[in-house]
TIVO-199551 format. One record per residue (C-alpha): residue number from 1; residue in one letter; chain; x, y, z. Coordinates in nm, 4 decimals. Example, Ala and Ser with C-alpha at 12.3 -4.5 7.8 and 13.67 -1.06 7.14 Angstrom:
   pos   code   unit         c1         c2         c3
     1      a      A     1.2300    -0.4500     0.7800
     2      s      A     1.3670    -0.1060     0.7140
This chain:
   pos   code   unit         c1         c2         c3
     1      x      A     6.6784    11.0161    20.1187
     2      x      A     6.8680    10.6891    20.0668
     3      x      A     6.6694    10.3977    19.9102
     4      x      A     6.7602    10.0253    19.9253
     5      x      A     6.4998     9.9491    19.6093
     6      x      A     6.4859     9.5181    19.6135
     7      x      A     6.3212     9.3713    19.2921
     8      x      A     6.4136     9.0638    19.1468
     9      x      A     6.2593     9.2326    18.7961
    10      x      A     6.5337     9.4165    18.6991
    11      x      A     6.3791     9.6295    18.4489
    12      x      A     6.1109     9.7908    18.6724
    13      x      A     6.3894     9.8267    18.9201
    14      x      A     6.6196    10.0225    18.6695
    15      x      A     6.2633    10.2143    18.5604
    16      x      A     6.2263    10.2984    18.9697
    17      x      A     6.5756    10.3891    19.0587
    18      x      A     6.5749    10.5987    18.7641
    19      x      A     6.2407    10.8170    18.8702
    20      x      A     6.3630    10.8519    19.1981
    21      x      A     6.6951    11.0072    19.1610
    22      x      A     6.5340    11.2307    18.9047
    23      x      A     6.3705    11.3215    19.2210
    24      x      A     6.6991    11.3881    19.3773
    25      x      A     6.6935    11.0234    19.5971
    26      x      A     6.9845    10.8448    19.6120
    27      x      A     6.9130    10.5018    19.5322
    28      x      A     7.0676    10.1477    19.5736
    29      x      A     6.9499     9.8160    19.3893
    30      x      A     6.9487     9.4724    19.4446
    31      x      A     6.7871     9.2091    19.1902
    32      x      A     6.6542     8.9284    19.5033
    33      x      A     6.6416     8.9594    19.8967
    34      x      A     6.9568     8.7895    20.0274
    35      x      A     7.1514     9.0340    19.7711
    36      x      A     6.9561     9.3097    19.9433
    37      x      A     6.9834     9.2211    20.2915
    38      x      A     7.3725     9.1817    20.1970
    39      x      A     7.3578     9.5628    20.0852
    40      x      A     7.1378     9.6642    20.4045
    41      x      A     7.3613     9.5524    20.6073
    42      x      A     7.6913     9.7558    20.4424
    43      x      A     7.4646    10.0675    20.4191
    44      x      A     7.2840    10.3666    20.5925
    45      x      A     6.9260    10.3807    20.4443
    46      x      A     6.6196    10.5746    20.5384
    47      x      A     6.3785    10.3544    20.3034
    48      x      A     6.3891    10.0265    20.2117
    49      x      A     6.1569     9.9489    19.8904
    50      x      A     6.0639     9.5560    19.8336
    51      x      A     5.8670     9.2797    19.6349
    52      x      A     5.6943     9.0586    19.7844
    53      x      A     5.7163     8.7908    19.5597
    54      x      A     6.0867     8.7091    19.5075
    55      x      A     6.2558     8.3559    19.4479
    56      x      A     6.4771     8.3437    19.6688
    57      x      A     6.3374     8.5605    19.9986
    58      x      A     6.0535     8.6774    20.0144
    59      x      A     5.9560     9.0557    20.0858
    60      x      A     5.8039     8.9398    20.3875
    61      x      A     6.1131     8.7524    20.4457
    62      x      A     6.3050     9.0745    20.4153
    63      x      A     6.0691     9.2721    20.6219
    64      x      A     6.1379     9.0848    20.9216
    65      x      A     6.4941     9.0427    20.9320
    66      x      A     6.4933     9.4638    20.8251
    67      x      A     6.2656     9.5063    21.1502
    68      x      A     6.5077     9.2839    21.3248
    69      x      A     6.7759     9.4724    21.2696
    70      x      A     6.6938     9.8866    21.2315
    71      x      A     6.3436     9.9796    21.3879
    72      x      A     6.3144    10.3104    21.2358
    73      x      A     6.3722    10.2213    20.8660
    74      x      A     6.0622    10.3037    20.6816
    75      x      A     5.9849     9.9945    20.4856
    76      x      A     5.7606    10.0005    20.1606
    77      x      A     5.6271     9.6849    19.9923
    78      x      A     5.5590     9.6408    19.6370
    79      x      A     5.2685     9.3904    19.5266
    80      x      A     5.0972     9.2742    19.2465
    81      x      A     4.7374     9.2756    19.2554
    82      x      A     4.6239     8.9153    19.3979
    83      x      A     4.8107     9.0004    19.6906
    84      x      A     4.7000     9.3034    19.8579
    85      x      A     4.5719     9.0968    20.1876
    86      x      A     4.9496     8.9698    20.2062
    87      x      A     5.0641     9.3344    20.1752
    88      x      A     4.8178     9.4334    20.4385
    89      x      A     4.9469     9.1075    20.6452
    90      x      A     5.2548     9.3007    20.6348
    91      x      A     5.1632     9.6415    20.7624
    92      x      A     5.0517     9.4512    21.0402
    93      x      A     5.3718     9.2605    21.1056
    94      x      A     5.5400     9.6219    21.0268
    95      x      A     5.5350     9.7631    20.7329
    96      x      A     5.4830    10.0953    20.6942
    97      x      A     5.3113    10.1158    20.3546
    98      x      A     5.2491     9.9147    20.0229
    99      x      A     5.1813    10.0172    19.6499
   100      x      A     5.0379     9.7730    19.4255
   101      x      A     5.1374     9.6937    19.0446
   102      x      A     5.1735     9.7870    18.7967
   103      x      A     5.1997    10.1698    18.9500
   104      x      A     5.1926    10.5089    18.7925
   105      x      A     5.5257    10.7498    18.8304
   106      x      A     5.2714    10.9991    19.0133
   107      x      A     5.2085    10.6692    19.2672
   108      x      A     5.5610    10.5874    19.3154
   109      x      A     5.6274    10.9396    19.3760
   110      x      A     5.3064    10.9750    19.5878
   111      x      A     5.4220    10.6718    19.8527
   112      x      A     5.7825    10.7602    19.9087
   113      x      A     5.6743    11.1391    19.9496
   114      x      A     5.4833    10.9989    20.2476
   115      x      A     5.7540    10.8136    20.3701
   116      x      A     5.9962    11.0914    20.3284
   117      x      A     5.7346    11.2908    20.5670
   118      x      A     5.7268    10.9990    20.7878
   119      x      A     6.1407    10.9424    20.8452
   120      x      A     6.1022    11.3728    20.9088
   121      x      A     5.8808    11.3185    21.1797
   122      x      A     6.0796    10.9966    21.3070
   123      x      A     6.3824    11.2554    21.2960
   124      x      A     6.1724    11.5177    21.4783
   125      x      A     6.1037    11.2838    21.7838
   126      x      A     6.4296    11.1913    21.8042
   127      x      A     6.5764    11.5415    21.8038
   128      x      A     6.2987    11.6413    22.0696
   129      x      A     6.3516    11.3421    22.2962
   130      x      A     6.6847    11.4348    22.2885
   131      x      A     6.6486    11.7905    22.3976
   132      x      A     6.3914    11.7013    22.6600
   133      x      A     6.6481    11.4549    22.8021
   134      x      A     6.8529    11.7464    22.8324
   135      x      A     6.6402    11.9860    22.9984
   136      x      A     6.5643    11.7825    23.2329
   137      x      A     6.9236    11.6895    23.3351
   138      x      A     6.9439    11.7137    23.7077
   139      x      A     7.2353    11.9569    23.6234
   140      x      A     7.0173    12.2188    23.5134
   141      x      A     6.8113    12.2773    23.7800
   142      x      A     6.8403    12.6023    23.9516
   143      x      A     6.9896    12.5187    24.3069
   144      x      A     7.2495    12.6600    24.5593
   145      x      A     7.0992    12.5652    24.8840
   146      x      A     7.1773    12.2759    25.0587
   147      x      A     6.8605    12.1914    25.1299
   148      x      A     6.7774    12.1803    24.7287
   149      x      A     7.1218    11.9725    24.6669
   150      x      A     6.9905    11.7032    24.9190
   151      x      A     6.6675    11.6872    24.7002
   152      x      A     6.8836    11.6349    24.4092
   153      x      A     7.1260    11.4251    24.5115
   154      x      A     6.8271    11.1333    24.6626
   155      x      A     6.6242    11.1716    24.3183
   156      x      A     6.9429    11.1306    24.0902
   157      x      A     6.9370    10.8059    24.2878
   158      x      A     6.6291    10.7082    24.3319
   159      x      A     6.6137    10.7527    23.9251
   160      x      A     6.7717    10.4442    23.8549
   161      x      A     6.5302    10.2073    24.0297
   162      x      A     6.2057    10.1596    23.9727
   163      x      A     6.0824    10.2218    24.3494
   164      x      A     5.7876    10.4210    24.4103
   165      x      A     5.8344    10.7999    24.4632
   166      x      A     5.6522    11.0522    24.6577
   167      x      A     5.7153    11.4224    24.6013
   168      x      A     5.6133    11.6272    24.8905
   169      x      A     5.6116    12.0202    24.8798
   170      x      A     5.3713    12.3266    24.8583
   171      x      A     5.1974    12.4609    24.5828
   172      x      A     5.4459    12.6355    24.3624
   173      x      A     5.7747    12.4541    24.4784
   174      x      A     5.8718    12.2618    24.1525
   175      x      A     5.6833    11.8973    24.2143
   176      x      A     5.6155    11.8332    23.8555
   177      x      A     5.9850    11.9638    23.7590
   178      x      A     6.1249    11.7035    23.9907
   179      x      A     5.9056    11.4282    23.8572
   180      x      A     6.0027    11.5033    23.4559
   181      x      A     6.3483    11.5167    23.5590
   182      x      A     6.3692    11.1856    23.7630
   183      x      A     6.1850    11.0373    23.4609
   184      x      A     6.4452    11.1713    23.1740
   185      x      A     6.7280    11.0751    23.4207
   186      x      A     6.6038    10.6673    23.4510
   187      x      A     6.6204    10.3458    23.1839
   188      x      A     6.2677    10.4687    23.1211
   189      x      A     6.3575    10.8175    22.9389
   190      x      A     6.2841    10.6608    22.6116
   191      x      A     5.9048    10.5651    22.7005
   192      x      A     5.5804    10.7677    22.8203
   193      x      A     5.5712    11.0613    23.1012
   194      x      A     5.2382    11.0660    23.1537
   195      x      A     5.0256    11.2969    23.3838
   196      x      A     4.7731    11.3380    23.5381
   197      x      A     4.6374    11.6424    23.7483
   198      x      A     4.4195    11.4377    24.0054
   199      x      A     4.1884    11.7364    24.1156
   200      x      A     4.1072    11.8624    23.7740
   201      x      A     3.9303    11.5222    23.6808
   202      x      A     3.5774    11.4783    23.7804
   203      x      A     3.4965    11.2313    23.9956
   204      x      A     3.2855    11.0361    23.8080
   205      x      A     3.5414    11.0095    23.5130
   206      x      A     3.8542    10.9643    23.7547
   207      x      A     3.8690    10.5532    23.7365
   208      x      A     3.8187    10.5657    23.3437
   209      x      A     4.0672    10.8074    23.3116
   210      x      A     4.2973    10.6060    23.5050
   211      x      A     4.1929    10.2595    23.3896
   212      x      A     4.0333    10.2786    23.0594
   213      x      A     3.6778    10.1955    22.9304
   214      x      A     3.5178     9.9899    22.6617
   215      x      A     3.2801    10.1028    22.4232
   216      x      A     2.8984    10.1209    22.6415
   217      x      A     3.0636    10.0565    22.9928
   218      x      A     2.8858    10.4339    23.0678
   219      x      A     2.6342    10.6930    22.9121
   220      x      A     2.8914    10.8561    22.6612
   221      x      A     3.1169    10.5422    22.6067
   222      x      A     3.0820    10.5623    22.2524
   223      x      A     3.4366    10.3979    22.1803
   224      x      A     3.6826    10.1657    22.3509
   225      x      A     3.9057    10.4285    22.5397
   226      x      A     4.2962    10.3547    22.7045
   227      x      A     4.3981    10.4556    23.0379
   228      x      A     4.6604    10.6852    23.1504
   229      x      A     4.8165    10.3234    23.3133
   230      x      A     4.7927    10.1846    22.9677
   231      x      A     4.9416    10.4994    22.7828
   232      x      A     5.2365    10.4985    23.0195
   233      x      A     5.3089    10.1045    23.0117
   234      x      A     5.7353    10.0797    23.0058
   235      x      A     5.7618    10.4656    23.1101
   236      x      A     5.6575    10.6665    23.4183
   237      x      A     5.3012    10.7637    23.5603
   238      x      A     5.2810    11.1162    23.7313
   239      x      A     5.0080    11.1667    23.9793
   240      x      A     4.9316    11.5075    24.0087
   241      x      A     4.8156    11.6037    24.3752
   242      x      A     4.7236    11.2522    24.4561
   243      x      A     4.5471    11.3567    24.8303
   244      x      A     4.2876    11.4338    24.6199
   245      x      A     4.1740    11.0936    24.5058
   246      x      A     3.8523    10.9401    24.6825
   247      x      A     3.9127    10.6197    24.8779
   248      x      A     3.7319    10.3944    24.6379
   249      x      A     3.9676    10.5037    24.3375
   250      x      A     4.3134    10.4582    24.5754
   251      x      A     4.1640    10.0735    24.6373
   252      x      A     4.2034    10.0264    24.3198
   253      x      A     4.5282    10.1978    24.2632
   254      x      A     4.6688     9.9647    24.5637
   255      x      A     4.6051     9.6684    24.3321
   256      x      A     4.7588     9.8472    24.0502
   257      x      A     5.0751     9.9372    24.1909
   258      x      A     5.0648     9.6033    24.3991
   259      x      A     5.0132     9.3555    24.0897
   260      x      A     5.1249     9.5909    23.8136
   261      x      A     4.7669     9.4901    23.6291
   262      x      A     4.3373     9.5896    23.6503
   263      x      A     4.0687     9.6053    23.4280
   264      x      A     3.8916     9.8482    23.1920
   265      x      A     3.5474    10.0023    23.3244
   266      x      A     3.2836     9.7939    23.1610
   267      x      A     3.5758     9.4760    23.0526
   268      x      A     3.6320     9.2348    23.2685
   269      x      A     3.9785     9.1143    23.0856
   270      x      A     4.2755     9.2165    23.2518
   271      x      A     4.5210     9.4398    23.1318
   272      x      A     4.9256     9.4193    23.2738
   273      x      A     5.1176     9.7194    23.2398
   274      x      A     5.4801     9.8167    23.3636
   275      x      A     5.4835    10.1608    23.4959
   276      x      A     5.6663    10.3496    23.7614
   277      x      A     5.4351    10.5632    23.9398
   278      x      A     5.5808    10.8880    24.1103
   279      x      A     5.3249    11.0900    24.3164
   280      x      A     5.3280    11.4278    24.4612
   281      x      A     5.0590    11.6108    24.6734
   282      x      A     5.0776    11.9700    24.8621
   283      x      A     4.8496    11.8313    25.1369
   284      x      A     4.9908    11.6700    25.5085
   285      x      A     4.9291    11.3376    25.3674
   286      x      A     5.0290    11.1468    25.7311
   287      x      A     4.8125    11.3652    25.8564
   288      x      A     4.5099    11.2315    25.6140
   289      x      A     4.6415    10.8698    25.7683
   290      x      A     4.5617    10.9750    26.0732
   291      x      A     4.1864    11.1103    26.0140
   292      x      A     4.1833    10.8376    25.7850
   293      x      A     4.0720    11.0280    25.4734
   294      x      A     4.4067    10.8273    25.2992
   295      x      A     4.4733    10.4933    25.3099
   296      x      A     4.7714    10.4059    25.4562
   297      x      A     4.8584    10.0818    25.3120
   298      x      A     4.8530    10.2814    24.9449
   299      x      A     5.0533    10.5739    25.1566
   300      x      A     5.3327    10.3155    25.2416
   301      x      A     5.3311    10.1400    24.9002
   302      x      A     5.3986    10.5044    24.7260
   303      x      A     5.6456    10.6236    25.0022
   304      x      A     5.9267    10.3824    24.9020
   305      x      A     6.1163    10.7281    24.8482
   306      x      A     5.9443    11.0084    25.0144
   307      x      A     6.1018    11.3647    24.8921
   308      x      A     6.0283    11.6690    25.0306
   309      x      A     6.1269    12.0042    24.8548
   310      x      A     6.1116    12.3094    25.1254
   311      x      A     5.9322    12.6029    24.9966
   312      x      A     6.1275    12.9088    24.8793
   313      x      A     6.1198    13.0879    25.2031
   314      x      A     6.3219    12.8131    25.3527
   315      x      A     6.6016    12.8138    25.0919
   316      x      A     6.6688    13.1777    25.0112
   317      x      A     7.0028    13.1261    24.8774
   318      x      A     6.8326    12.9940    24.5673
   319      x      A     6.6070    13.3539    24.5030
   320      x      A     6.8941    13.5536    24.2892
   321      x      A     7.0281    13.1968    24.0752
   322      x      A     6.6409    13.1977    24.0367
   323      x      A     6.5537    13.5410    23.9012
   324      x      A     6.9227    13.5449    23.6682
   325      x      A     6.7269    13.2019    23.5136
   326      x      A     6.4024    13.3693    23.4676
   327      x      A     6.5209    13.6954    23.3516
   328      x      A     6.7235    13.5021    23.0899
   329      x      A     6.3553    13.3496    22.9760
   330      x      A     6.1585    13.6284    23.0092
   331      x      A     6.4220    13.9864    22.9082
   332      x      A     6.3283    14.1917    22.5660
   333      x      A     6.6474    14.3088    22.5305
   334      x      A     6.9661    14.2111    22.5557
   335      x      A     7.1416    14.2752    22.8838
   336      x      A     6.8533    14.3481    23.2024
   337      x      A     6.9966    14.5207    23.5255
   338      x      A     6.8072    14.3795    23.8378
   339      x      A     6.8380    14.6866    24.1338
   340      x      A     6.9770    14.5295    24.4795
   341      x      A     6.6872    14.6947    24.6792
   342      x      A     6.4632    14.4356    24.4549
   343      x      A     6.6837    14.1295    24.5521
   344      x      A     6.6569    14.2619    24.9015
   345      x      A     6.2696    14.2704    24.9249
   346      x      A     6.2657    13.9406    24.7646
   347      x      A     6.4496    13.7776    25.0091
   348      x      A     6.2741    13.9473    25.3179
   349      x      A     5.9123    13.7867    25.1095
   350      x      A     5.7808    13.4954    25.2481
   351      x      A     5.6848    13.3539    24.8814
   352      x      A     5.3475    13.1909    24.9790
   353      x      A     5.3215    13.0978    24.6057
   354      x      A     5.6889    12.9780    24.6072
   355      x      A     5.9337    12.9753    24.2559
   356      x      A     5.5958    12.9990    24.0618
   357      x      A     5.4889    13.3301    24.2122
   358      x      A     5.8663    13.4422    24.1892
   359      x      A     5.8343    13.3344    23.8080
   360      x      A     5.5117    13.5731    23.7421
   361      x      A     5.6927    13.8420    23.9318
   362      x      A     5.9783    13.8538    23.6952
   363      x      A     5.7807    13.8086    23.3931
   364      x      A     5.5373    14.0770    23.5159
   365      x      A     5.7930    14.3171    23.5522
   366      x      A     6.0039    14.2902    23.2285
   367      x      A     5.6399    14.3033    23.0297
   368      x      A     5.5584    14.6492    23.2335
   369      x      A     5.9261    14.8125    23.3155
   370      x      A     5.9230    15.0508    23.0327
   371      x      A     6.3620    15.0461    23.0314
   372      x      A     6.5570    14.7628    23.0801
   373      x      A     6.5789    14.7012    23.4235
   374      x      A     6.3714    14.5681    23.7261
   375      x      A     6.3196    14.8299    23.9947
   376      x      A     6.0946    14.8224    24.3210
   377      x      A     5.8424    15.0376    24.0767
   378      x      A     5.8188    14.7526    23.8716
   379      x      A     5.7424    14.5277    24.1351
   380      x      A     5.3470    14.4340    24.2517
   381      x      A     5.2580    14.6275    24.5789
   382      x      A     5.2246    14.3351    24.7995
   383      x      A     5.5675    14.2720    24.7403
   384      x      A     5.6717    14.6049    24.9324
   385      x      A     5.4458    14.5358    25.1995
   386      x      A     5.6530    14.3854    25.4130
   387      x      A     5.9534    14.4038    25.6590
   388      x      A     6.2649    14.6160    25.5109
   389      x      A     6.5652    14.5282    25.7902
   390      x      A     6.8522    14.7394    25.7994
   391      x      A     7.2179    14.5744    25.7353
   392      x      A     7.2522    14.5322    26.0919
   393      x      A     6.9206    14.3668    26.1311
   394      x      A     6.8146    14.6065    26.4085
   395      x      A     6.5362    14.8197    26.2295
   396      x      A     6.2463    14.8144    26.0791
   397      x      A     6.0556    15.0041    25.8899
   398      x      A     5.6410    14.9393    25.7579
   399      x      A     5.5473    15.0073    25.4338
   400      x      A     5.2123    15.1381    25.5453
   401      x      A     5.1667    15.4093    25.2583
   402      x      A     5.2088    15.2154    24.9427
   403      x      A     5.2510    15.5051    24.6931
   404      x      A     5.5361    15.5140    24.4678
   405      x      A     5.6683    15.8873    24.6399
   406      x      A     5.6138    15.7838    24.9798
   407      x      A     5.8329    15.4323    24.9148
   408      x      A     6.0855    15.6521    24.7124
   409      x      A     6.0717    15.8894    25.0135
   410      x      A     6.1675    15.6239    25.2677
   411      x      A     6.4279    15.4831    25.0005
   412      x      A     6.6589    15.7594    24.9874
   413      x      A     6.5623    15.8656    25.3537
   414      x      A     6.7053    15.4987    25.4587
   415      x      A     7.0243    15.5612    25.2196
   416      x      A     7.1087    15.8824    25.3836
   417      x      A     7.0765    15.7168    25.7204
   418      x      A     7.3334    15.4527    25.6428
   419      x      A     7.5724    15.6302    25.4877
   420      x      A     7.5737    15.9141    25.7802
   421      x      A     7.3836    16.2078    25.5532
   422      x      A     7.6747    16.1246    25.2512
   423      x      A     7.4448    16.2607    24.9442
   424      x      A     7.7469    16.0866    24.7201
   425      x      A     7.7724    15.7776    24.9085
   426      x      A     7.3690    15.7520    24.9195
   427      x      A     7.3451    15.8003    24.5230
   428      x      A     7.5926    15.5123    24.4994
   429      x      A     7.3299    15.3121    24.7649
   430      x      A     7.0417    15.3917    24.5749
   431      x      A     7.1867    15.3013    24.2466
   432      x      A     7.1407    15.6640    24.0609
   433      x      A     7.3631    15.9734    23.9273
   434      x      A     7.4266    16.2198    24.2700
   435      x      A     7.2103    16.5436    24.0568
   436      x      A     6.9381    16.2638    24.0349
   437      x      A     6.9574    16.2376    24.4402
   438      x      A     6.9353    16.6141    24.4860
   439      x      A     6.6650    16.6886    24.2375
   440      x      A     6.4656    16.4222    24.4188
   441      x      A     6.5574    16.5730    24.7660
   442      x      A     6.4554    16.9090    24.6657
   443      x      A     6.1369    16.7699    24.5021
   444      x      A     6.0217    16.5559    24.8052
   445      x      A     6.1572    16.8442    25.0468
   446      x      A     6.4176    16.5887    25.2211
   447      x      A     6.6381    16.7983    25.4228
């Protein structure tokens, strides 16, 4: 690490410098705080080490004009022992720690260990913040439909405001991916993504959730207690499946999103956040308007942008980029072969469960195939049951006997069909060696 150490005794600072470059540190010293400053300001450092008690600036001095300048910086105070409450001042101006004089090497050693652990884990935040941010690029995300690129293209705008979203879309279809990525694509990326699943919170614990408590405001409030509002203040709110909230909880989040401030259950202060709220629900919320189980002033207020992403049966072009992405995340080996029957029964699916069901498929059938490749054996029988259209789109056929021979049986009977009885043309359909075809022929007496 790279130390600014700032002493104006220049012995103990000589003594300091020396034990930690023993400690492989690389250290810089200045005898007073302007001559430090001066050095902080020509120099990269991860810790800056300081008296408080200096002639010329103080260490509190040099505190704040370090904070002004570098956030991150890990700053360490040194005291003598009459002024521990102006060390402890400090820390809560922004210092990160203090050690008080005169000091042991084992001390010394002891407090810049912990803020050598502390600059790791600033470094660590960074790094993932970073590789969230690019995760979530709107580049990423699996699309080829047009229907998907128009969903794109409005939340890659609607990123850079702060306007109210609301994500409409089935169970399955990507809600919460949309949200994250609108969030890591606005001025906000830097702050909170919070969520919060709206159904899985019991009612009576829904408002403190959202809101907050103080300490006694219920039975079980044994400690003052921040809201999700509060946790996400400068960054972005998800709400999870928000037709699920009871009337008396969206009155309150009306006022919230209306004045941008509430209270705590059991405070009657009043706490102002600044939060973008994007909302997403699988549910006909106009519909709830209409019986009146939603309110439709908060419906309006979190409708600035409405988005709706169609469900996977509606955007088929989208199935094979999606199963290349999640065979990539899910394959054991290095190179998986996918069969073209299995792309074909996929797209003929209606996908009730949408890119998450698609998602278990593929992961269910690389843990089970026992070589690597998917074929319609490795996929769940459900899957099967359903329409098979010829290329001409003229026939079909029922999968009414689900057994693996009767399925194989119809396979190679529907190969031979289309390619006019060719046995070499039909091993080329079906994917397999032509002595493969005509030991299965004989063995499932296909004539």
């Amino acid at each position: 690490m790279h130390i600014l150490l700032i002493d104006d005794d220049k012995n103990l600072c000589r003594i300091i410098a020396h034990q930690l470059e023993k400690n492989g540190h690389q250290v810089k010293t200045a005898y007073g705080g302007e001559e430090g400053l001066a050095l902080f300001q020509k120099h990269l450092f991860d810790i800056v080490m300081t008296d408080i008690q200096m002639p010329d600036l103080s260490g509190i001095e040099v505190l704040r004009e370090v904070r002004r300048e570098d956030r991150k910086v890990v700053v360490i105070l040194i005291t003598a022992y009459g002024s521990v409450d102006s060390a402890l001042e400090a820390c809560r101006m922004g210092a990160d720690d203090y050690i008080t004089k005169p000091f042991s090497q084992e001390q010394l050693l002891f407090v810049i260990e912990k803020a050598v652990r502390l600059k790791k884990l600033q470094q660590e935040n960074v790094q993932l913040r970073q590789e969230l941010s690019q995760k979530f690029e709107f580049h990423n995300m699996i699309v080829n439909s047009d229907a998907m690129k128009n969903v794109i293209h409005t939340a890659r705008q609607a990123a850079q405001s702060d306007a109210t979203i609301l994500i409409l879309g089935e169970s399955g279809t990507g809600k919460e991916l949309l949200a994250r990525a609108i969030h890591y694509n606005s001025p906000r990326r830097k702050k909170p993504f919070v969520v919060v699943n709206c159904p899985s919170i019991p009612e009576n614990l829904i408002i403190s959730e959202l809101f907050g408590h103080v300490r006694g405001a219920f039975t079980g409030a044994i400690k003052d207690r921040k809201g999700k509002f509060e946790l996400a203040d400068l960054g972005s709110l998800f709400l999870d499946e928000i037709g699920d909230l009871k009337r008396e909880v969206q009155a309150k989040l009306l006022r919230v999103l209306q004045e941008q401030e509430f209270e705590r259950l059991g405070e009657a202060l009043t706490v102002r956040v600044n939060v973008r709220v994007i909302a997403a629900t699988n549910k006909n919320i106009e519909k709830m308007v209409a019986q009146g189980k939603f309110r439709d002033d908060l419906y309006y207020r979190l409708s600035v942008v409405p988005i709706v992403i169609p469900p996977l049966r509606e955007r088929r072009e989208d199935i094979p980029y999606l199963v290349d992405f999640f065979v990539e995340r899910y394959r054991k080996s290095d190179y998986i072969e996918v069969d073209g029957a299995v792309l074909d029964v996929f797209k003929q699916y209606r996908w009730p469960g949408n890119v998450r069901e698609l998602e278990n498929v593929i992961e269910r059938a690389l843990v089970l195939s026992p070589e690597p490749r998917i074929t319609l054996k490795s996929l769940p029988a459900h899957l099967l049951q359903t329409s098979v259209e010829s290329r001409d789109g003229t026939e079909k056929e029922i999968f009414e006997d689900l057994s693996l021979e009767n399925i194989e049986r119809r396979a190679i009977q529907m190969a031979l069909k289309k390619t006019a009885g060719n046995q070499t043309k039909a091993a080329q359909l079906l994917k397999i060696p032509r002595h493969v075809l005509l030991y299965r022929l004989k063995k499932l007496n296909i004539h």
